[in-house]
C-alpha positions as CSV (number, residue, x, y, z in Angstrom):
1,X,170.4,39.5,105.1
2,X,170.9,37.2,107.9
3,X,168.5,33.8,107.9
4,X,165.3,34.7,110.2
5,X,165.3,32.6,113.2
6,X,162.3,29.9,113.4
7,X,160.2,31.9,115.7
8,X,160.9,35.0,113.8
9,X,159.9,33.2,110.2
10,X,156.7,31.6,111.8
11,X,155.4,35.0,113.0
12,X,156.5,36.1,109.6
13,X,154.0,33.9,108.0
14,X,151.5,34.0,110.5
15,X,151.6,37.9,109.1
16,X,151.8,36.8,105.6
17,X,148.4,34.9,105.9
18,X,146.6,37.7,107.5
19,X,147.6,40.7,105.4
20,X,146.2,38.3,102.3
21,X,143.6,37.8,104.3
22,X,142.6,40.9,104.6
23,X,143.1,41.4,101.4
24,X,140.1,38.8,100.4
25,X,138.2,40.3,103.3
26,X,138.6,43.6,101.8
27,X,137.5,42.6,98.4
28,X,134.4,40.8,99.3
29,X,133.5,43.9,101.0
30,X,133.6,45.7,97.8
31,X,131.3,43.1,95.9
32,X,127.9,43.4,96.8
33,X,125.4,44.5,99.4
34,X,126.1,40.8,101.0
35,X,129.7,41.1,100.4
36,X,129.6,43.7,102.9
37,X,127.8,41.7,105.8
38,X,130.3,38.4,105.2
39,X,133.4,40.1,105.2
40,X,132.6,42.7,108.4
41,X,131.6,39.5,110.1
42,X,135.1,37.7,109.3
43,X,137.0,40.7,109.8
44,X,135.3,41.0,113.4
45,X,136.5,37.4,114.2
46,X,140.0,38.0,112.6
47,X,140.6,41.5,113.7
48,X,143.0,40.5,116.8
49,X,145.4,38.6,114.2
50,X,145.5,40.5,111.5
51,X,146.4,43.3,114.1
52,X,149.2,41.6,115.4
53,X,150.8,40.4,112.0
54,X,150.6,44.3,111.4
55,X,152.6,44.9,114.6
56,X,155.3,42.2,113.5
57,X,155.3,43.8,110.4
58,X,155.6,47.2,111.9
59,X,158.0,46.5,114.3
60,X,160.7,45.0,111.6
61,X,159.8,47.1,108.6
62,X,162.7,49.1,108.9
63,X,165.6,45.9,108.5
64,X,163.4,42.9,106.8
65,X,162.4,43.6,103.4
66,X,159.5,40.9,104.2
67,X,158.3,42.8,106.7
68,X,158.2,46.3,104.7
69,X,156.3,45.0,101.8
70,X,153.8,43.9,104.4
71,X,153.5,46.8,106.4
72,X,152.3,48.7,102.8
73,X,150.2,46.0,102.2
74,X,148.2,45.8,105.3
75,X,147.5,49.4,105.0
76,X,146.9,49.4,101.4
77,X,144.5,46.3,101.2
78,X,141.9,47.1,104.0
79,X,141.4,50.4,103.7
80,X,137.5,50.4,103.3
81,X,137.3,47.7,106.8
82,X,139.8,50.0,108.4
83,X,137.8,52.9,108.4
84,X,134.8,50.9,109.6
85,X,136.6,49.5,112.2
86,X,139.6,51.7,113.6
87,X,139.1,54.6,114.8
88,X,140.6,57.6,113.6
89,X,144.3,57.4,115.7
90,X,145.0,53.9,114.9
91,X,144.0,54.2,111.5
92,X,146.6,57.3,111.3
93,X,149.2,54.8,113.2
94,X,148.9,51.8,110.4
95,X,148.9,54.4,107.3
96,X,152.4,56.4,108.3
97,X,153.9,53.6,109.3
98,X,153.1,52.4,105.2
99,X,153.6,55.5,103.9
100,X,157.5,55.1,105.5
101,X,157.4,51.8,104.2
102,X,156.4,52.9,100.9
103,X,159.2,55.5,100.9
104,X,162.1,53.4,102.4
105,X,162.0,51.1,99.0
106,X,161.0,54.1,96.3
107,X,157.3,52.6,96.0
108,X,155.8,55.6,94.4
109,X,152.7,53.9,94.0
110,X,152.2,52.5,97.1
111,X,153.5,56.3,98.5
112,X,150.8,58.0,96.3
113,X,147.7,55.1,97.9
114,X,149.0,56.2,101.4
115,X,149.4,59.9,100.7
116,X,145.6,59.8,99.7
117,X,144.5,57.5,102.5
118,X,146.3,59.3,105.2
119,X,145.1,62.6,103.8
120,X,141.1,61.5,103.6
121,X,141.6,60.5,107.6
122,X,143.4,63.7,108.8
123,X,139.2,65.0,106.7
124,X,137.9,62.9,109.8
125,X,140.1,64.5,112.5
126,X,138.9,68.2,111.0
127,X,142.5,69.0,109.8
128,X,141.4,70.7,106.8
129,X,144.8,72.2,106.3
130,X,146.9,68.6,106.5
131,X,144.2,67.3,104.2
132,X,144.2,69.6,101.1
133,X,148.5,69.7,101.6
134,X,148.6,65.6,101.3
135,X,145.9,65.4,98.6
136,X,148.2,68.0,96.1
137,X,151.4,66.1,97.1
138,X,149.0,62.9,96.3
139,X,147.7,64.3,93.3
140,X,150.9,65.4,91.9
141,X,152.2,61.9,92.5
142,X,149.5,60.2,90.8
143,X,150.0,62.2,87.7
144,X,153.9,62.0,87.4
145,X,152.9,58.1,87.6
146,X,149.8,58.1,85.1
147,X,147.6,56.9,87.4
148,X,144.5,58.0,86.4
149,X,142.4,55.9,89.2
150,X,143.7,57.7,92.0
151,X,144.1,60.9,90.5
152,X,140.2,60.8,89.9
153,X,139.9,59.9,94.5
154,X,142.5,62.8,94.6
155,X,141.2,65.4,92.5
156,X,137.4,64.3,94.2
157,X,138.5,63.9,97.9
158,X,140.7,67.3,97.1
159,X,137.5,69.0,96.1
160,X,135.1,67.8,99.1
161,X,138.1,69.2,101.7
162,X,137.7,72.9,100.0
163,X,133.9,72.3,100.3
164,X,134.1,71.1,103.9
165,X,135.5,74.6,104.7
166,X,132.9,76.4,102.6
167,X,134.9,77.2,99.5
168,X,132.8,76.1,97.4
169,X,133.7,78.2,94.2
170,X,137.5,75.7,94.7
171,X,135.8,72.5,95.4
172,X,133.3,72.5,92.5
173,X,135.7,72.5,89.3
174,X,137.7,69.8,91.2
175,X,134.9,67.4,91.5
176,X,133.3,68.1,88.4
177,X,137.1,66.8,86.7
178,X,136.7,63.9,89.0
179,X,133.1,62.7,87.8
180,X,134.7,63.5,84.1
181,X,137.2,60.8,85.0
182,X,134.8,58.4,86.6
183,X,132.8,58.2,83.6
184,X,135.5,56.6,81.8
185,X,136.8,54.7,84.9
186,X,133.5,53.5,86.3
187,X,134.9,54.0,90.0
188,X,133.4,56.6,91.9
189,X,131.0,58.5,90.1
190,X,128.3,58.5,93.3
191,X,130.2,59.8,95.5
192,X,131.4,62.5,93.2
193,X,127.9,63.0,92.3
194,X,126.9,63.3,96.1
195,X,129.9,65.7,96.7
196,X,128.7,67.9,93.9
197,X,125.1,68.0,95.9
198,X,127.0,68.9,98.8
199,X,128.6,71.5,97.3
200,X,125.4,73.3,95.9
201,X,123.8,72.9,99.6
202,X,126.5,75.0,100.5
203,X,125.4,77.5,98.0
204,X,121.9,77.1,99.2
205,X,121.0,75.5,95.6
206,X,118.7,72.5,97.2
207,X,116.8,71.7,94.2
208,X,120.1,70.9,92.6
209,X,121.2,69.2,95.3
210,X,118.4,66.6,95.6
211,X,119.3,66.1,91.9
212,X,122.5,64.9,92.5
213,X,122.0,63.0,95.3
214,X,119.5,60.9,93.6
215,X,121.4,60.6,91.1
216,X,124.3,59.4,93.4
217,X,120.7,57.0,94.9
218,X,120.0,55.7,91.7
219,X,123.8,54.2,91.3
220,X,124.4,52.6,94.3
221,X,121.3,50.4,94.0
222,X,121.8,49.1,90.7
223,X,125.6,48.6,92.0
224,X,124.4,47.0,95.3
225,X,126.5,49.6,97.2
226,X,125.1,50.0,100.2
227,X,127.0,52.5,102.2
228,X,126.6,54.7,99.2
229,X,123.2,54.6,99.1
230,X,123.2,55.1,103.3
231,X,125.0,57.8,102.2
232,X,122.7,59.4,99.4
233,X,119.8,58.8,101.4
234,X,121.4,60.3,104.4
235,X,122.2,63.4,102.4
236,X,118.8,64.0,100.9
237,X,117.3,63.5,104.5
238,X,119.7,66.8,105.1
239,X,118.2,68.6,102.8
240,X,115.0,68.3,104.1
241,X,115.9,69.4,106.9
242,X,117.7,72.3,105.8
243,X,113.9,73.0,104.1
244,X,112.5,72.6,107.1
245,X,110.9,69.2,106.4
246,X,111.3,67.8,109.5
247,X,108.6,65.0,109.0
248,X,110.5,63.9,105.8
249,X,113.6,64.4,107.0
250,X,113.0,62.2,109.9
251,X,112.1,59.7,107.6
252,X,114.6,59.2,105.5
253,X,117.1,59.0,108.9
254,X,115.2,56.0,109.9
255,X,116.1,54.3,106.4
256,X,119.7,55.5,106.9
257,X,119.5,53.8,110.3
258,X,118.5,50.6,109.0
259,X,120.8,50.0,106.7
260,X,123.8,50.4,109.3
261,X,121.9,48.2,111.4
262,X,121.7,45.6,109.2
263,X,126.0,46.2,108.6
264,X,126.4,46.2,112.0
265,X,128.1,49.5,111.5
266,X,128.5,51.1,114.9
267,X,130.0,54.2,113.7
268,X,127.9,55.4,111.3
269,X,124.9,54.3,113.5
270,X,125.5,56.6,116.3
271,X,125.8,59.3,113.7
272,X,122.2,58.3,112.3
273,X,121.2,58.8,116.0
274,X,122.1,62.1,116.2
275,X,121.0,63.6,113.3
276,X,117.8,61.7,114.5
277,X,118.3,64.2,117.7
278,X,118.5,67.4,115.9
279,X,115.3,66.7,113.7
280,X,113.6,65.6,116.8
281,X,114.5,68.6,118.9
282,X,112.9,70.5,115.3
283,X,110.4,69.5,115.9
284,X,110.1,70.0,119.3
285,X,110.5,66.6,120.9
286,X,113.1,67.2,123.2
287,X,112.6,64.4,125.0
288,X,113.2,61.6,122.2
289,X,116.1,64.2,120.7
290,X,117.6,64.0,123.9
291,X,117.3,60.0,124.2
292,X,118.7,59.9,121.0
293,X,121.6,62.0,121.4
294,X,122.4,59.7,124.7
295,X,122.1,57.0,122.5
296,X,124.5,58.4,120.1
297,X,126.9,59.7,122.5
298,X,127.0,55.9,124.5
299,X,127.7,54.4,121.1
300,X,130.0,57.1,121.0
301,X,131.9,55.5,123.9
302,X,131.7,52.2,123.6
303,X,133.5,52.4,119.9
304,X,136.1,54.7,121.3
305,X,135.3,57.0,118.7
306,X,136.7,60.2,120.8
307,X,136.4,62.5,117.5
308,X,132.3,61.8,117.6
309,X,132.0,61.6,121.7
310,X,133.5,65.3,121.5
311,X,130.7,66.3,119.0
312,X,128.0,65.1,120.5
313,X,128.9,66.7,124.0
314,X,129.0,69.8,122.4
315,X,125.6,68.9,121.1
316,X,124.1,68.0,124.8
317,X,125.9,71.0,126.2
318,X,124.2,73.7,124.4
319,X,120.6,71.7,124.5
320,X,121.1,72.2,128.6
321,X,122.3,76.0,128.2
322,X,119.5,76.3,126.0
323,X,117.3,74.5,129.1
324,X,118.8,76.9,131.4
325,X,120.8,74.1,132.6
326,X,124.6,76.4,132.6
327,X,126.5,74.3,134.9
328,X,125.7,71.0,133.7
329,X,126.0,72.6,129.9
330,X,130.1,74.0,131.1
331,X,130.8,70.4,132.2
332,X,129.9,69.2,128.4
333,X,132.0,72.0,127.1
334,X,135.1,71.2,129.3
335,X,135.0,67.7,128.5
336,X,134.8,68.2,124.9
337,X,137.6,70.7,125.1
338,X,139.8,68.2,126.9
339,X,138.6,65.3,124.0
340,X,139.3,68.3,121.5
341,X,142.8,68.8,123.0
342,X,143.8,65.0,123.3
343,X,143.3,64.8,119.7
344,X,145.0,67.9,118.3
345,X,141.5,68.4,116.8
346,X,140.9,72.4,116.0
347,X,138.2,72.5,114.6
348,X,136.0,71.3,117.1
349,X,138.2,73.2,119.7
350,X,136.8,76.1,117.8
351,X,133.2,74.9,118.6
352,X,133.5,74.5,121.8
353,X,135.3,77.9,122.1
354,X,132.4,79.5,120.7
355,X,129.5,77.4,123.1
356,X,132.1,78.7,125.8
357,X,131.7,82.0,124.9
358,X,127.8,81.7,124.3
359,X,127.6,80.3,127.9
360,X,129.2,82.6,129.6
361,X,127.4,85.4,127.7
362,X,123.8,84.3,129.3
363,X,125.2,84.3,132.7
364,X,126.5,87.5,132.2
365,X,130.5,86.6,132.6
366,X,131.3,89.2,129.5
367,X,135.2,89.4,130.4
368,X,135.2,85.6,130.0
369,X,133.1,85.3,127.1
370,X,135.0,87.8,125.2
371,X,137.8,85.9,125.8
372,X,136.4,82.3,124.6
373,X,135.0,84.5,121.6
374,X,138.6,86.0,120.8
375,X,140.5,82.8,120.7
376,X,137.7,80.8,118.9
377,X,138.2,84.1,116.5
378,X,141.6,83.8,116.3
379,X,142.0,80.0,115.4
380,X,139.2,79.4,113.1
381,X,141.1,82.6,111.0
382,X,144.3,80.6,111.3
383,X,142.3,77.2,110.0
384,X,140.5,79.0,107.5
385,X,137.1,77.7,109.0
386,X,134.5,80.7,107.9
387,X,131.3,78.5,109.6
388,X,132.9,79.2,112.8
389,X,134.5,82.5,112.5
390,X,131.5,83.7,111.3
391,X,130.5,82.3,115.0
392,X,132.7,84.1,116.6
393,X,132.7,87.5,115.1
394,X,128.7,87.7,116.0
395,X,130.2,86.9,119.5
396,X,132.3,89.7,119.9
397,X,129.5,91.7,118.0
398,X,127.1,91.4,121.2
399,X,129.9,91.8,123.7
400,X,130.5,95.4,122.4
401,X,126.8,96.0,121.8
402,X,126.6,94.8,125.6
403,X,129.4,97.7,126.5
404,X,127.7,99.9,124.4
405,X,130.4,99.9,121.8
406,X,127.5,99.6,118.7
407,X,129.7,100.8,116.5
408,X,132.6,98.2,117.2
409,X,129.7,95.5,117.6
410,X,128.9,96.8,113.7
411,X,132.3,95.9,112.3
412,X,132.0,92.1,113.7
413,X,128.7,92.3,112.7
414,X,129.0,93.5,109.4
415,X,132.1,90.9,108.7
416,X,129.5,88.0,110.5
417,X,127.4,88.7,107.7
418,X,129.2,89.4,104.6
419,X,130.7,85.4,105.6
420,X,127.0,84.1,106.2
421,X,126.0,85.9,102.8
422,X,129.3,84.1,101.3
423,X,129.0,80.5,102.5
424,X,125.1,80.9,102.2
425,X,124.2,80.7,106.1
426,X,120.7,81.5,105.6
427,X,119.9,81.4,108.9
428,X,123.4,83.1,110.3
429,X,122.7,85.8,107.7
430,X,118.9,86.6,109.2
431,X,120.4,86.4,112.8
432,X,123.0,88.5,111.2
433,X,120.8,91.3,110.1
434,X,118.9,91.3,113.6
435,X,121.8,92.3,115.0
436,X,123.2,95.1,112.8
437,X,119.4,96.4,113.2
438,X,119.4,96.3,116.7
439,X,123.1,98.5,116.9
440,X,121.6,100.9,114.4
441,X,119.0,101.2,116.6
442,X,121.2,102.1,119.6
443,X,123.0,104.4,117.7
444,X,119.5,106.5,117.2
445,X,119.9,105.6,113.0
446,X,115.6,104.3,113.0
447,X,115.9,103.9,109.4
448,X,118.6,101.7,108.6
449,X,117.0,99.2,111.9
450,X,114.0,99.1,109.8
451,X,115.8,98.4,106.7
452,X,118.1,95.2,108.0
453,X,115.4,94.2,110.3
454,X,112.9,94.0,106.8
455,X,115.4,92.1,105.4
456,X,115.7,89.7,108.7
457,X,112.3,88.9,108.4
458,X,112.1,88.1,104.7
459,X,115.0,85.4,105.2
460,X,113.3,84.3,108.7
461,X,110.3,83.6,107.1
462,X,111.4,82.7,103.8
463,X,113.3,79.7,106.0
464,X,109.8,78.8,107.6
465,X,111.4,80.3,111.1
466,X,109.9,82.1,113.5
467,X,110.6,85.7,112.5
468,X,109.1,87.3,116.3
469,X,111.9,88.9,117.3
470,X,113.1,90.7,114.4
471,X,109.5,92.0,113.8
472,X,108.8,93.5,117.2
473,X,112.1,95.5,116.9
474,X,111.0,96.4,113.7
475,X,107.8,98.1,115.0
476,X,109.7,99.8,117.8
477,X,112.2,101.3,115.3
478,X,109.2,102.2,113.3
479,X,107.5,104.1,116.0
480,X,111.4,105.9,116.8
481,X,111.4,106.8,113.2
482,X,108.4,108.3,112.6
């Protein structure tokens, strides 16, 4: 290879410095509670060179051996900073740009890191589907390699994806391999032990759940892990909610919240903001859930973290349908749909889809809520997302109630809830059971409203939710029927 000219060799090192850099940077982030503080402070004063001796590297990768290494190595030695810092795109930019690296020179290591990396990202975006394929290819890789480290983060990460989507009987034998490992390798066992909590919320097991996660608490304090233990305590504080302990719930959000204060991490605060929302509008304080959701949805901006900002929208739009507020709601929607669109993200095109359909279904457009109801329908089916075509499918149940098709509005139904009963929607599956009651008892069949109607209010009240509706159509049936 031709001698690099003077410019070219001093930009060379100039990138040379700053992926070791970030290499130190990223370490010292991994030490200890103030590890964490020191190196997100130098990494915010760096981040403008380190990013440019990426781009050199980047831009030559493909002639200068130099500049290939280094293009793997930026990516592969800031990974836990990255997240915190990039968002989601850029972060996706830096890794396939390694990962090509990686491949041009037969790194197989290097290829199976970036596999993994780029695989846990395409989690963030909601691509389910390019997750779970770049984790086997990872986790393949990482065994025809004997590396036992990452095929612990790939067997774990693999595991969370399939409980992400609500396959929970998949995920669970994955994760419980990958605690196995991290018992001997002493690397991840919290989070494996949170993901395992996860997976029996999704069953509706929440007494297990709260096990694990303090568990998963218990570690990252004597580890000094902070994020971890944001994370554990952020994960019991959903339980509680999902139990309908607002109060304590609310609680243990507010120690989340400090702890990304006191990291400065933007991201994760504005998260903490709007789970603060939700347990505030609980509990019936719409005004501080509502200043909270702005809150979340400003940091939202300002980080240009468009994968959030699109959530959050969808949040505010169906507060203000739910205010009676349609037009300012359908301007949240559209907005969120175009953010949904600009990021090739599906799943939350599927949410908005479905708030669509909602929307126009209180203002009585039924053609256009149908078709909102359809598509969301026919693309959560395609992504496998059962949470949302569970969504849909009680959708187009009320649009052919509304017609007076009860019988077609009792198939949708009828698949609605066998999915709610599956994933264990609690809630979906009492709404669920409202709604084949109230076709039954359209269709004249008294007895069979009373029965799913019984079983509405059960779950209603089991849940600690106002069980009104369900138990005033169950009177009615019950005068019909006798």
């Amino acid at each position: 290879m031709a001698s690099l000219r003077k410019p070219d060799l001093i930009l060379q090192r100039h990138a040379t410095y700053y992926a070791r850099l970030l290499r130190s940077l990223n370490d010292l982030y991994r030490k200890n509670a103030q590890g964490v503080l020191d190196a997100v402070s130098a990494f915010d004063q760096e981040r403008g060179q380190i990013e440019a001796g990426q781009h050199w590297a980047q831009k030559h990768y493909s002639h200068n051996p130099s500049a290939t290494k280094l293009c793997i190595l930026y990516a592969e030695v800031g990974m836990e900073l990255l997240e915190l810092r990039q968002n989601s795109l850029q972060l996706i930019g830096w890794l396939q740009i390694s990962l090509q690296a990686a491949r041009q020179i037969g790194d197989r290591e290097s290829e199976n890191t970036q596999l993994g990396n780029l695989a846990l990202v395409y989690v963030d975006l909601g691509d389910y589907t390019q997750a779970i394929t770049l984790y086997q290819q990872a986790l393949q890789l990482a065994r025809e390699v004997g590396d036992q480290y990452s095929e612990e983060n790939h067997l774990g990460n693999l595991g969370t994806a399939y409980s992400d989507l609500g396959r929970f009987e998949e995920a669970k034998p994955l994760l419980l391999q990958a605690l196995n490992i991290s018992r001997k390798t002493h690397q991840n066992e919290a989070t494996w032990l949170m993901n395992l909590g996860n997976v029996s919320y999704g069953l509706g097991d929440f007494s297990t759940a709260q096990q694990y996660y303090e568990n998963a608490l218990t570690i990252a304090k004597v580890k000094g892990r902070l994020l971890d233990e944001a994370s554990a305590l952020g994960n019991l504080a959903n339980t509680f909610y999902a139990c309908g302990e607002y109060l304590k719930a609310r609680e243990y959000y507010h120690q989340v919240m400090k702890i990304h204060e006191h990291l400065g991490d933007l991201r994760n605060l504005g998260a903490d903001l709007a789970n603060l929302a939700q347990t505030h509008l609980s509990l019936g304080d719409v005004d501080a859930g509502l200043q909270h959701l702005l809150e979340s949805i400003s940091i939202a901006q300002q980080s240009d973290d468009k994968l959030a900002l699109c959530r959050r929208i969808i949040i505010l739009g169906n507060l203000q349908i739910e205010q009676g507020e349609y037009a300012t709601g359908k301007k949240q929607f559209e907005l969120a749909l175009q953010l949904a669109h600009e990021m090739g993200d599906q799943n939350d095109e599927i949410g908005v889809l479905v708030s669509l359909g909602k929307l126009n279904y209180l203002i009585a457009r039924y053609k256009d809520a149908q078709t909102h109801y359809q598509n969301a329908h026919n693309l959560a089916k395609t992504l496998g997302d059962q949470y949302d075509l569970s969504q849909a499918l009680s959708g187009l149940g009320l649009i052919a109630a509304k017609s007076g098709n009860y019988r077609k509005a009792l198939e949708y139904q009828e698949e609605a809830l066998q999915i709610a009963q599956t994933t264990n929607d609690r809630e979906g599956e009492a709404s669920e059971l409202t709604n084949i009651g109230n076709s039954h008892f359209h269709l004249g069949n008294y007895q069979d409203a009373v029965y799913y109607y019984t079983q509405s209010v059960n779950i209603f009240q089991e849940l600690g939710l106002d069980a009104g509706t369900p138990i005033k159509n169950r009177e009615l049936a019950l005068a019909n029927f006798k």
